[in-house]
LOROLUM-433854 format. One line per 3 residues: number of its first residue (from 0); their letters; for each residue z, x, y of N, C-alpha, C, CB. Coordinates in nm, 3 decimals. Glycine has a CB too. Layout:
BEGIN
NUM> A> Z/X/Y/Z/X/Y/Z/X/Y/Z/X/Y ~ ... .
// end
This chain:
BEGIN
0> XXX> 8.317/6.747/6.497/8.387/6.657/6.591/8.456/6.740/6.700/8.492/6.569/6.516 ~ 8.418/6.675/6.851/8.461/6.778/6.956/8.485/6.944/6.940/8.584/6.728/6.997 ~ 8.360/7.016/6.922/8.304/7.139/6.932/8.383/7.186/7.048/8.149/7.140/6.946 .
3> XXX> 8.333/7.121/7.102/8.314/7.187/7.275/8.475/7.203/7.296/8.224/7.053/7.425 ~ 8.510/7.104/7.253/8.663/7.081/7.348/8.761/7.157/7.227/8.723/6.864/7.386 ~ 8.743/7.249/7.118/8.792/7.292/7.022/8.785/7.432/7.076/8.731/7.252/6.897 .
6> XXX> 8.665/7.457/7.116/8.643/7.598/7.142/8.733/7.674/7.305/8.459/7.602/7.151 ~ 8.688/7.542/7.374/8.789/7.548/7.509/8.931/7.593/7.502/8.804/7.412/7.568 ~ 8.996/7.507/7.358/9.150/7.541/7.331/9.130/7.722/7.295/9.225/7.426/7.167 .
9> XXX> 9.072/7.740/7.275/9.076/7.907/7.162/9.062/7.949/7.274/8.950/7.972/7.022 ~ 8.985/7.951/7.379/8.961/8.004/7.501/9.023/8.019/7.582/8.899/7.972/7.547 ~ 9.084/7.956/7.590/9.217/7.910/7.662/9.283/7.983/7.631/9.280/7.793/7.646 .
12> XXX> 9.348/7.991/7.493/9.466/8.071/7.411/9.414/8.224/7.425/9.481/8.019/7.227 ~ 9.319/8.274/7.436/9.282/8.423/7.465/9.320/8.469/7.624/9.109/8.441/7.438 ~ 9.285/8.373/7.693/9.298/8.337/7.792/9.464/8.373/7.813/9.240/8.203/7.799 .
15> XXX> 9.550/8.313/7.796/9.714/8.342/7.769/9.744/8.456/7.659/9.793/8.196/7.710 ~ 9.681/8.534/7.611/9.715/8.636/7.573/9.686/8.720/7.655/9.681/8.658/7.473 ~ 9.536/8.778/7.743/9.492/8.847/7.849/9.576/8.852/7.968/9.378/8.802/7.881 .
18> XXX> 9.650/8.739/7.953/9.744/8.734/8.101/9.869/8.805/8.032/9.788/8.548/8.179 ~ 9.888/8.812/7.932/10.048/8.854/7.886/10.154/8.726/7.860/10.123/8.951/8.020 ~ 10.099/8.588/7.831/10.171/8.489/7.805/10.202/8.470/7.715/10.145/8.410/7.829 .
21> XXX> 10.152/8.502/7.583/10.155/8.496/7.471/10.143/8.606/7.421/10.090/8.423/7.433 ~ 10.208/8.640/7.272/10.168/8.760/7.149/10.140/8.701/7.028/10.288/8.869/7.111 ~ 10.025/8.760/7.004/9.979/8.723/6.819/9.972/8.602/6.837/10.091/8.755/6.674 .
24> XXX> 10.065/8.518/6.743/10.030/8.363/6.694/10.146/8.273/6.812/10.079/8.331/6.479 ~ 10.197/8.361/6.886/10.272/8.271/6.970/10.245/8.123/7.016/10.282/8.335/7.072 ~ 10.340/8.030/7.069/10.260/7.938/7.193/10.164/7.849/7.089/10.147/8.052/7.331 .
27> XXX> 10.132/7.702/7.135/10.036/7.650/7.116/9.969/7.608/7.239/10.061/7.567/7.035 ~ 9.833/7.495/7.200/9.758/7.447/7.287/9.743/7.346/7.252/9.662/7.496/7.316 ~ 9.728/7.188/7.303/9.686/7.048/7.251/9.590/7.005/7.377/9.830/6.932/7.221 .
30> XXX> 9.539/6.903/7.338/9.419/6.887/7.435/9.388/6.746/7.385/9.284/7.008/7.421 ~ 9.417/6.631/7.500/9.426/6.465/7.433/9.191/6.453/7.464/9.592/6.288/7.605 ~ 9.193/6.381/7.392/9.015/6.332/7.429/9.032/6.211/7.442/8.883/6.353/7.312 .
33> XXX> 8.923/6.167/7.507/8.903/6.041/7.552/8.925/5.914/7.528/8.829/6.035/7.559 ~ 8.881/5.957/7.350/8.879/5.879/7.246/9.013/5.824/7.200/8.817/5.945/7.151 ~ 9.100/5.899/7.227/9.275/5.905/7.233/9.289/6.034/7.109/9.374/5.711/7.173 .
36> XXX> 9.246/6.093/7.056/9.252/6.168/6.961/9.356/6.282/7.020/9.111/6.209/6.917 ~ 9.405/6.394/6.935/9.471/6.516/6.979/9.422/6.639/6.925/9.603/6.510/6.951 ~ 9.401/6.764/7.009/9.358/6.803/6.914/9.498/6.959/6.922/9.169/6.815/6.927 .
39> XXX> 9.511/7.014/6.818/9.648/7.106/6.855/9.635/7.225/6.737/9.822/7.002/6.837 ~ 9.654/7.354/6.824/9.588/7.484/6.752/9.702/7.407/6.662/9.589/7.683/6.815 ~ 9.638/7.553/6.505/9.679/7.550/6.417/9.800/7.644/6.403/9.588/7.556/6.351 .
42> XXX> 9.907/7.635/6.299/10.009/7.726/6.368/9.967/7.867/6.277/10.195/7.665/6.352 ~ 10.066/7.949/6.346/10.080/8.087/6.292/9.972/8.157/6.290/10.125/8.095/6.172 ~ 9.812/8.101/6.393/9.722/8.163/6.393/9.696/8.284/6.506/9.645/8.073/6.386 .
45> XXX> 9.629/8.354/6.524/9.565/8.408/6.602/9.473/8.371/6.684/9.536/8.470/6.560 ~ 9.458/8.353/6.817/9.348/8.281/6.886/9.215/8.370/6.862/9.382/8.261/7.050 ~ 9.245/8.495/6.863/9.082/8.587/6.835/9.048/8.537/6.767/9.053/8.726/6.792 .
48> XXX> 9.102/8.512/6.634/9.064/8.526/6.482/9.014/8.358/6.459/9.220/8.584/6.367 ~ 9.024/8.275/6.557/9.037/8.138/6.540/8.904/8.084/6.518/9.105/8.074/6.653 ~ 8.829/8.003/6.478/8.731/7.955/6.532/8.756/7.784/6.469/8.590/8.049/6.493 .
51> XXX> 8.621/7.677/6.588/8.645/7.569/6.580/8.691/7.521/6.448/8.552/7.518/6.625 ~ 8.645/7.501/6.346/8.695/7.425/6.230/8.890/7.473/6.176/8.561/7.471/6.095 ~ 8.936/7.588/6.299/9.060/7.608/6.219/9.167/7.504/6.347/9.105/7.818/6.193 .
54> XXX> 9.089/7.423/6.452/9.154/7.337/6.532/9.192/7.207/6.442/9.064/7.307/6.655 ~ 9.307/7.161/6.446/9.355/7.024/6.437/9.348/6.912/6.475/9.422/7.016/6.448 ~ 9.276/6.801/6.448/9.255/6.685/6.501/9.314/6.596/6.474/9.164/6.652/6.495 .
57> XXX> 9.447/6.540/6.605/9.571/6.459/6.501/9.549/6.315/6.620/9.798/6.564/6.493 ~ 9.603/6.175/6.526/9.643/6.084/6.627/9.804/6.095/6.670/9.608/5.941/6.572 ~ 9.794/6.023/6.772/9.964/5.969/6.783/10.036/5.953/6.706/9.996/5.866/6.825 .
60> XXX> 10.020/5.932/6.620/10.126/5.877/6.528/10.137/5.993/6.386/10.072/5.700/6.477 ~ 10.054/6.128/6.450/10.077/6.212/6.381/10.027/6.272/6.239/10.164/6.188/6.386 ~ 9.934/6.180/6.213/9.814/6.150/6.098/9.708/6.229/6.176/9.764/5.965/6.066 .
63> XXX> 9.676/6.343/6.029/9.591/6.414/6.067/9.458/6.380/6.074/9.604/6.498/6.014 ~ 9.369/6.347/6.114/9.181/6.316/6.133/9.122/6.441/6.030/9.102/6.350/6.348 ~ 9.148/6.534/6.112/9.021/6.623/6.092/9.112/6.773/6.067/8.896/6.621/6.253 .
66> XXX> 9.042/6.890/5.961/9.111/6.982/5.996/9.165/7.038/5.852/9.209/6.934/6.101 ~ 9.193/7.156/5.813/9.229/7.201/5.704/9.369/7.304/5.701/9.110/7.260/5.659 ~ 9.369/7.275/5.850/9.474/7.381/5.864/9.632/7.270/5.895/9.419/7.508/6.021 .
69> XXX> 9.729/7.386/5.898/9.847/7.298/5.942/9.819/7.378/6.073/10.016/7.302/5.856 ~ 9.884/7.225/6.112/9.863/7.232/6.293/10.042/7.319/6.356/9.843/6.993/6.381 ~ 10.076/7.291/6.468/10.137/7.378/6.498/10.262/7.342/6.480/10.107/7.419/6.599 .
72> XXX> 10.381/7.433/6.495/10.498/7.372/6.447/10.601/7.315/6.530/10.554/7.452/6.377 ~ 10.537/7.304/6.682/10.583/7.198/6.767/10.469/7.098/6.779/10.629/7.252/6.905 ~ 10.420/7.049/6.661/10.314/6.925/6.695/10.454/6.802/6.703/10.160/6.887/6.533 .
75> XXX> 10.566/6.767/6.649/10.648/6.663/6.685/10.641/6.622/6.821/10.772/6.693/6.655 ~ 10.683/6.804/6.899/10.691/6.744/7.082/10.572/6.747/7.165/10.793/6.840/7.182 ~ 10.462/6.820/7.109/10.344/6.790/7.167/10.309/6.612/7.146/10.233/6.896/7.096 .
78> XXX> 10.336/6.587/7.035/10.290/6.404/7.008/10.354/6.334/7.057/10.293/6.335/6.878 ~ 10.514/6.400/7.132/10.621/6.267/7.228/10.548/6.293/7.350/10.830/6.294/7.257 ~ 10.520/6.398/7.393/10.492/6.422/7.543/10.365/6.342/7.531/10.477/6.593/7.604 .
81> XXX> 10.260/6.333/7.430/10.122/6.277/7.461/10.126/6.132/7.473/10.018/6.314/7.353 ~ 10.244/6.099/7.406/10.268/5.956/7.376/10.319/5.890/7.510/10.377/5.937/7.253 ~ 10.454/5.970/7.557/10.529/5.887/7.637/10.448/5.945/7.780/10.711/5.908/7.619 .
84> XXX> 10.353/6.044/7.771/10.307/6.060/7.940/10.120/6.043/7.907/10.369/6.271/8.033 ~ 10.070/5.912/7.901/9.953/5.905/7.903/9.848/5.949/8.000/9.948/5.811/7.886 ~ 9.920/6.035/8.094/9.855/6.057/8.236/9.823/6.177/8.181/9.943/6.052/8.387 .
87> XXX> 9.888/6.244/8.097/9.854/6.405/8.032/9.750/6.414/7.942/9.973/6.470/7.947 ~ 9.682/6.503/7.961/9.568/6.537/7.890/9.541/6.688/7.841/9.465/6.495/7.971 ~ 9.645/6.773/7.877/9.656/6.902/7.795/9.808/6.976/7.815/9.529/7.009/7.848 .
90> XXX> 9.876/7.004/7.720/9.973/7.074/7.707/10.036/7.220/7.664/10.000/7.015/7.664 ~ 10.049/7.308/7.720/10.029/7.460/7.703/10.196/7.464/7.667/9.959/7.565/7.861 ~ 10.219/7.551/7.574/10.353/7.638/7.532/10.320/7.743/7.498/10.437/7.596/7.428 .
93> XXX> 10.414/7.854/7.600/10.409/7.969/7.558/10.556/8.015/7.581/10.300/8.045/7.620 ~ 10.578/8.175/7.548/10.705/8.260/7.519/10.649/8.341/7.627/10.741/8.334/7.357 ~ 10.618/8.315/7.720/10.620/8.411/7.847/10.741/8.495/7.893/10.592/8.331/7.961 .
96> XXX> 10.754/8.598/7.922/10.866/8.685/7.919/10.944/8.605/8.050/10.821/8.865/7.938 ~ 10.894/8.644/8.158/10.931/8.644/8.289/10.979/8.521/8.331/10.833/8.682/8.366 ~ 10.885/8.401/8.310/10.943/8.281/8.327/11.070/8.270/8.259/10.858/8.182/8.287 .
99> XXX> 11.058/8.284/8.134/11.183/8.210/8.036/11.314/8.321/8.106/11.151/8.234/7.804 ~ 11.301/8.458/8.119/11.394/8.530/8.178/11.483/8.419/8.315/11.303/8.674/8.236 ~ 11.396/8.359/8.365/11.450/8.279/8.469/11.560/8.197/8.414/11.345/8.193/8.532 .
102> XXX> 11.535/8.116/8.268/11.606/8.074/8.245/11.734/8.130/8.211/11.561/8.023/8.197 ~ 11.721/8.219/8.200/11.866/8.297/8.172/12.008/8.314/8.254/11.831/8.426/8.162 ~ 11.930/8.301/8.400/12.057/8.321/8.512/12.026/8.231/8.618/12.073/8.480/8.582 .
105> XXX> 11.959/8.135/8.599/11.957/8.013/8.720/11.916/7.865/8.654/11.827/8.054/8.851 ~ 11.958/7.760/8.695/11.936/7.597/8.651/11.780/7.544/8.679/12.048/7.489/8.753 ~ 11.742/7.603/8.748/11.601/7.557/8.829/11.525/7.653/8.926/11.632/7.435/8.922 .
108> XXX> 11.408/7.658/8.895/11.324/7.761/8.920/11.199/7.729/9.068/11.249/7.783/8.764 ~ 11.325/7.742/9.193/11.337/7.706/9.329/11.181/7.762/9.362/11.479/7.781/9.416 ~ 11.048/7.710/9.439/10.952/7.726/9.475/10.939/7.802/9.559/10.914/7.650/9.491 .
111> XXX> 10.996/7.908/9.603/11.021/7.988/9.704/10.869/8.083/9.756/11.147/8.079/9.648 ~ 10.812/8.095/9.658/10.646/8.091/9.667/10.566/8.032/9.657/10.592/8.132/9.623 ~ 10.466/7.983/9.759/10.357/7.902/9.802/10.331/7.846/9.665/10.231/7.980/9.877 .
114> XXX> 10.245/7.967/9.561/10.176/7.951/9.472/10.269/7.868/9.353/10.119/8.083/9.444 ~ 10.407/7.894/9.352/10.429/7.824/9.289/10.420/7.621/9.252/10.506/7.887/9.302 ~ 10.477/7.628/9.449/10.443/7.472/9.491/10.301/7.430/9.425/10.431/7.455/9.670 .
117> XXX> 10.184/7.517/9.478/10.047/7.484/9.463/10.033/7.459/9.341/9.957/7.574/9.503 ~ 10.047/7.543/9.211/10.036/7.541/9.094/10.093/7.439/9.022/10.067/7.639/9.060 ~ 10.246/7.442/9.012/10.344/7.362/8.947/10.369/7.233/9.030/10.475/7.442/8.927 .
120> XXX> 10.326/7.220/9.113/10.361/7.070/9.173/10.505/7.095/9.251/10.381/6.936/9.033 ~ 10.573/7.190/9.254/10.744/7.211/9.340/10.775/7.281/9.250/10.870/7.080/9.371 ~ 10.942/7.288/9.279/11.032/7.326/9.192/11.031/7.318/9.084/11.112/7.296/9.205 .
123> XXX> 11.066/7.415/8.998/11.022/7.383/8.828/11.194/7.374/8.735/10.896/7.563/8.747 ~ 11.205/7.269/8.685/11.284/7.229/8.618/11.298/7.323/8.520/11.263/7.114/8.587 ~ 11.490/7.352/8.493/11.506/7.412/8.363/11.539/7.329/8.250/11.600/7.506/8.369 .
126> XXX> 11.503/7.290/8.126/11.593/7.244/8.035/11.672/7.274/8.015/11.581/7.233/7.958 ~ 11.790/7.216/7.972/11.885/7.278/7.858/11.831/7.327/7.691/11.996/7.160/7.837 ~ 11.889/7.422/7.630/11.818/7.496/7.497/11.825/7.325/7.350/11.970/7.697/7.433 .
129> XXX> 11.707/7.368/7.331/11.666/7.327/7.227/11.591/7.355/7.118/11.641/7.270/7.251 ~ 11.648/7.352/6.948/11.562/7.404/6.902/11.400/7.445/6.899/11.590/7.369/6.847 ~ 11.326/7.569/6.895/11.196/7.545/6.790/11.138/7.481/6.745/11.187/7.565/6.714 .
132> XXX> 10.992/7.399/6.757/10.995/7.280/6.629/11.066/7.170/6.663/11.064/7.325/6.491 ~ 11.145/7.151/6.759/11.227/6.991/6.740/11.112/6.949/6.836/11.430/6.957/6.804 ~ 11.142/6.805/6.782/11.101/6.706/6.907/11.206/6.658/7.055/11.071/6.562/6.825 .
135> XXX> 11.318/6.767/7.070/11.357/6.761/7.148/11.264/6.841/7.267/11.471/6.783/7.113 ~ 11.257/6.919/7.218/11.141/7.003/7.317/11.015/6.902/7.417/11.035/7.109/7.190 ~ 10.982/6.874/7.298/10.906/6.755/7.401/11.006/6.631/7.459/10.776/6.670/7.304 .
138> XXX> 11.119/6.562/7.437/11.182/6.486/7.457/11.216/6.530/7.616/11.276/6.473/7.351 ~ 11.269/6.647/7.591/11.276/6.754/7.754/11.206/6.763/7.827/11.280/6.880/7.764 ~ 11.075/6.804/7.752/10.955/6.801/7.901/10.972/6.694/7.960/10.785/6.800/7.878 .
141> XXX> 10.943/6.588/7.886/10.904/6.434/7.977/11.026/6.424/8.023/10.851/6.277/7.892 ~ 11.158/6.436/7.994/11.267/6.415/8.107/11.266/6.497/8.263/11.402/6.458/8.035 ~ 11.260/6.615/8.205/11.236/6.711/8.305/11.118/6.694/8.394/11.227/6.833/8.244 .
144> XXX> 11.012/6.666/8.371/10.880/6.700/8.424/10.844/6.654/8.544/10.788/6.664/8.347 ~ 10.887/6.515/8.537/10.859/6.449/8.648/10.699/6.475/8.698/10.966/6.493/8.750 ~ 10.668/6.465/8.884/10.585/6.473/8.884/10.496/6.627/8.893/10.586/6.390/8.949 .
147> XXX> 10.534/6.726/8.830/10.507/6.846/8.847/10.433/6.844/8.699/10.635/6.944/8.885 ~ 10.404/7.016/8.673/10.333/7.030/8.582/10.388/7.145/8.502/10.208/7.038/8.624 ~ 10.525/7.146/8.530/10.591/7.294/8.403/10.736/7.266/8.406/10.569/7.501/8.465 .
150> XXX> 10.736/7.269/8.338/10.951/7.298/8.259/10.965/7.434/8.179/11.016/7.146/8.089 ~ 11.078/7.485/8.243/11.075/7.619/8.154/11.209/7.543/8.029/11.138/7.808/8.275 ~ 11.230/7.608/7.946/11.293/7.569/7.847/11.364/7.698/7.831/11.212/7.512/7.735 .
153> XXX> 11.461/7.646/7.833/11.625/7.765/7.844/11.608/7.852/7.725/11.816/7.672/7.819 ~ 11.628/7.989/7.720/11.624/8.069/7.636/11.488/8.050/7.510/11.764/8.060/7.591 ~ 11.384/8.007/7.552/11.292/7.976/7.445/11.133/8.014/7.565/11.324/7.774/7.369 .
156> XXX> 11.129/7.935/7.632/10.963/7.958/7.664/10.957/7.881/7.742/10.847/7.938/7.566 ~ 10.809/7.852/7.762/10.789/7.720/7.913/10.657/7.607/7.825/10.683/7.832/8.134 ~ 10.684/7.473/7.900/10.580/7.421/7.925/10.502/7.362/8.032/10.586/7.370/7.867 .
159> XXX> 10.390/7.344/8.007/10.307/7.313/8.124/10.238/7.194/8.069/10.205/7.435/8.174 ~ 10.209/7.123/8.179/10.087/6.972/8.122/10.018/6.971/8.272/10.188/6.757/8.069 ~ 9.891/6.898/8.255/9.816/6.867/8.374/9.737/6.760/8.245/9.719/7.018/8.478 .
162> XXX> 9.653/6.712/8.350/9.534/6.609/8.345/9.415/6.672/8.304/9.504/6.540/8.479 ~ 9.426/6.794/8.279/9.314/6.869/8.233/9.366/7.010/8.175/9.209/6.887/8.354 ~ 9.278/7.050/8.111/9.325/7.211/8.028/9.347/7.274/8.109/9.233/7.302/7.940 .
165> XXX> 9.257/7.302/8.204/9.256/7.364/8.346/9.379/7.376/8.435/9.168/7.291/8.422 ~ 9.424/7.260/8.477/9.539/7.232/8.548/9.677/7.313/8.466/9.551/7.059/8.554 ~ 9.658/7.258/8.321/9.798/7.308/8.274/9.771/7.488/8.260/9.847/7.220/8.100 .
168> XXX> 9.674/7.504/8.222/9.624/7.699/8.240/9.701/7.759/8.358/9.426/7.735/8.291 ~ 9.636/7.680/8.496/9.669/7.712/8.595/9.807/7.732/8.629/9.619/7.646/8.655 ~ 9.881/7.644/8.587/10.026/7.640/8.585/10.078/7.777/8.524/10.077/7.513/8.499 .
171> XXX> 10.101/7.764/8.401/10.161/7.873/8.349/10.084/7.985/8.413/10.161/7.873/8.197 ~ 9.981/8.000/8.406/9.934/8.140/8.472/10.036/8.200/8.586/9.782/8.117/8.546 ~ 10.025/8.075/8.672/10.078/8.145/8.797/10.219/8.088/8.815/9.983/8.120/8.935 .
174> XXX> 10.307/8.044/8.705/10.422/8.038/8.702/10.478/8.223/8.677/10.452/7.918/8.587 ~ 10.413/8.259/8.598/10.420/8.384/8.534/10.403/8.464/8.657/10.315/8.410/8.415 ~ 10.332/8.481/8.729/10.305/8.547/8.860/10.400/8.575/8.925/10.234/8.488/8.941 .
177> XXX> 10.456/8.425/8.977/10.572/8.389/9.056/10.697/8.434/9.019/10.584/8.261/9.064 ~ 10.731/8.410/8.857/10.858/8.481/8.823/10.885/8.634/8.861/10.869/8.472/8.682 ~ 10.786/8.723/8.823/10.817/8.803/8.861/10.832/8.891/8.949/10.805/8.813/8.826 .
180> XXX> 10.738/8.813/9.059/10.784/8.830/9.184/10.958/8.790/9.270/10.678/8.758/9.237 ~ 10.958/8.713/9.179/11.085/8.671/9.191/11.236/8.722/9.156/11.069/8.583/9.142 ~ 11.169/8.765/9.073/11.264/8.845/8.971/11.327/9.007/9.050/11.151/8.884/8.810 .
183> XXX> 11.118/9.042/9.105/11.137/9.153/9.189/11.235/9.125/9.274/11.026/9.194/9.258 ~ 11.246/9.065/9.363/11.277/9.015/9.494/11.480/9.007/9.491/11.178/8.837/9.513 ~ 11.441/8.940/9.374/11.626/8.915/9.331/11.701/9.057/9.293/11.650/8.802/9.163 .
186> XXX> 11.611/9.115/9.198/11.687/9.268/9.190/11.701/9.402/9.293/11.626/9.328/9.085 ~ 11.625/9.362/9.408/11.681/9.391/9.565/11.772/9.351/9.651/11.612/9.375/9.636 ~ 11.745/9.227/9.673/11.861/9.154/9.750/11.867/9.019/9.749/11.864/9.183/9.883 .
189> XXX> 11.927/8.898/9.813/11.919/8.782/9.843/11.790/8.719/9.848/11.978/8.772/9.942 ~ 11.760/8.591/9.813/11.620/8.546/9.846/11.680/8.418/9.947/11.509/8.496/9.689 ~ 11.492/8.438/10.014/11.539/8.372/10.142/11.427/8.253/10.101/11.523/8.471/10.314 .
192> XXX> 11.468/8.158/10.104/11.458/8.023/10.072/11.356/7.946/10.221/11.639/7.961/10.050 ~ 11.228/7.841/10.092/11.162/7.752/10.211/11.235/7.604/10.192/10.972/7.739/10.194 ~ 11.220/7.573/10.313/11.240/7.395/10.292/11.216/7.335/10.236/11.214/7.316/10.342 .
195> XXX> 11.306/7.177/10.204/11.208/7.111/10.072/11.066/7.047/10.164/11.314/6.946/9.966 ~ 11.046/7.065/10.306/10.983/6.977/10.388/10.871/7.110/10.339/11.046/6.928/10.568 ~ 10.859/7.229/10.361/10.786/7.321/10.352/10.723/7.360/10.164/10.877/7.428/10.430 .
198> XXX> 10.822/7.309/10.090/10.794/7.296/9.929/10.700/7.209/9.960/10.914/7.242/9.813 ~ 10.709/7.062/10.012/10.620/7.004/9.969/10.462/7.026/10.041/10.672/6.882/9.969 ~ 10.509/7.036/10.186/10.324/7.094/10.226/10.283/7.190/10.110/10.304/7.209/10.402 .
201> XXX> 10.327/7.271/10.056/10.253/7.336/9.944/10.213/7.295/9.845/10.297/7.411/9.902 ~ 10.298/7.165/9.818/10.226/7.122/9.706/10.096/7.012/9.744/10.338/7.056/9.608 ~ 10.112/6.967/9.902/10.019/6.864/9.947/9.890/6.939/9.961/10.063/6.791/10.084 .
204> XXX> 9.903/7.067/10.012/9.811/7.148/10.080/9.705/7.161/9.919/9.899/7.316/10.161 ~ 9.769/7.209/9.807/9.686/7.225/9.686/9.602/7.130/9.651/9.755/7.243/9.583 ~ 9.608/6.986/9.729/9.548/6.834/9.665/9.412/6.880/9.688/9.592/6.662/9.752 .
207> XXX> 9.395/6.954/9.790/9.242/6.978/9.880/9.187/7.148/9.812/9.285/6.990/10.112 ~ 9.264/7.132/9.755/9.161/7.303/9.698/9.113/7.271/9.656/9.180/7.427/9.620 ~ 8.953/7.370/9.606/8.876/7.335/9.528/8.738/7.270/9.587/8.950/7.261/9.450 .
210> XXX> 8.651/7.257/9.470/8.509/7.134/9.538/8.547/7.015/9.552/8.371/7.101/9.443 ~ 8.514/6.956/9.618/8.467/6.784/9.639/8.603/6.723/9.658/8.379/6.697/9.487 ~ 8.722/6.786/9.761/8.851/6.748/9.801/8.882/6.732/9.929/8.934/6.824/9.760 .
213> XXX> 8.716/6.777/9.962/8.775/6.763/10.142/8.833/6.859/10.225/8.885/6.672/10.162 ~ 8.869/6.808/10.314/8.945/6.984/10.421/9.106/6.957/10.428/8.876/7.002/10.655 ~ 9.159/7.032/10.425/9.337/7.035/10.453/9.352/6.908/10.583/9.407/7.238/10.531 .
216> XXX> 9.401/6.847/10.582/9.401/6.781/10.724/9.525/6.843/10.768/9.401/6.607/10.733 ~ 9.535/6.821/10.891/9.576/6.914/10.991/9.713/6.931/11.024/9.519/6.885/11.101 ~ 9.774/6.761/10.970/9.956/6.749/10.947/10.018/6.831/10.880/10.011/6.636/10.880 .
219> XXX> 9.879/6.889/10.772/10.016/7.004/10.644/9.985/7.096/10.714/9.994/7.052/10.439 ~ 9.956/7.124/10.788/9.900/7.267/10.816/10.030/7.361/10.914/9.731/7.244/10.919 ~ 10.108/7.274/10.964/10.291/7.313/11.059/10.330/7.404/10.966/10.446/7.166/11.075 .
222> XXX> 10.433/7.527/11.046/10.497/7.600/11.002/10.629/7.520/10.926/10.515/7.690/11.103 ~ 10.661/7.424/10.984/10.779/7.327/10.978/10.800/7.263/10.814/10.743/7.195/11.095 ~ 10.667/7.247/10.749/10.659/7.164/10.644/10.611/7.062/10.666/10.754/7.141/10.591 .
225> X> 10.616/6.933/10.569/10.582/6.789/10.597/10.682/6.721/10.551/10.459/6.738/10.542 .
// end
């Protein structure tokens, strides 16, 4: 049952180790199907070491389908976020250094780089700390999230959601990018700040990346913003 979309999660999760997002069994991955099913690594695993039959196949309501393994040990807030944001279709957590460092000395994680707008949808929301494992974690994302695609979570890690595995990959990837450019930038001097008119052409400008989106039209394209 869903091969394909089992193997994608493991891929994924190697994928966030190669970048430095994850260590060992860190972080999970969930991934909603069509069917409404969930599917959510198993915990305390290794993504190398993983293969399809050690993925979890859970419903909403937290009843396992398919699967021999225990699934992960934030499946509580992965199942609020899948529940209360039906628009989501994959959810990434990881212990990324750099991002979560953000959380340490600022409320909100200001878009001050293009890529961030493009990636995350704007500004990226901080939570306030919440346990490990709670379903507050997910209770947070969906407060926080709004229409973007990452919340970092205060002293713990970040999450990301999109409409596809892809989308939420993308996110954290280049949330991680951004922090530490950021980070650079701050342990020199002052950072010099874009508009929220200029946040958002970045995030408008990203609608058109890609195949079969068309060309930038020409309003986002001002130094000014939109």
């Amino acid at each position: 049952m869903f091969e394909d979309e089992k193997l994608a999660c493991i891929k994924a999760g190697m994928q966030l180790d190669r970048y430095g997002l994850i260590s060992l069994a860190g972080g999970n991955i969930s991934m909603r199907m069509k069917s409404g099913e969930i599917l959510v690594t198993p915990s305390g695993m290794i993504y190398e070491d993983m293969v399809a039959d050690d993925m979890v196949v859970m419903a909403l309501d937290g009843e396992i389908i398919e699967g021999k393994r225990k699934p992960s040990s934030d499946t509580a807030a992965i199942l609020h976020i899948m529940r209360e944001r039906p628009d989501i279709n994959a959810v990434i957590h990881t212990h990324q250094p750099f991002a979560t460092a953000i959380s340490l000395i600022e409320d909100e994680f200001r878009a001050d780089l293009t890529t961030l707008g493009n990636s995350c949808g704007g500004n990226v929301p901080i939570a306030p700390y919440s346990s490990p494992g709670s379903e507050d974690m997910g209770k947070d994302t969906v407060k926080y999230l709004g229409e973007g695609h990452a919340v970092i979570l205060a002293h713990h890690g970040v999450m990301t959601c999109g409409n596809s595995l892809k989308q939420a990959l993308n996110a954290a990837v280049y949330l991680e990018e951004c922090a530490k450019g950021y980070l650079a930038a701050r342990a020199i001097g002052p950072i010099k700040h874009l508009t929220n008119a200029q946040i958002k052409q970045t995030v408008e400008i990203y609608k058109y990346v890609g195949q079969g989106h068309g060309n930038i039209p020409e309003e986002f394209l001002g130094r000014e913003g939109v």
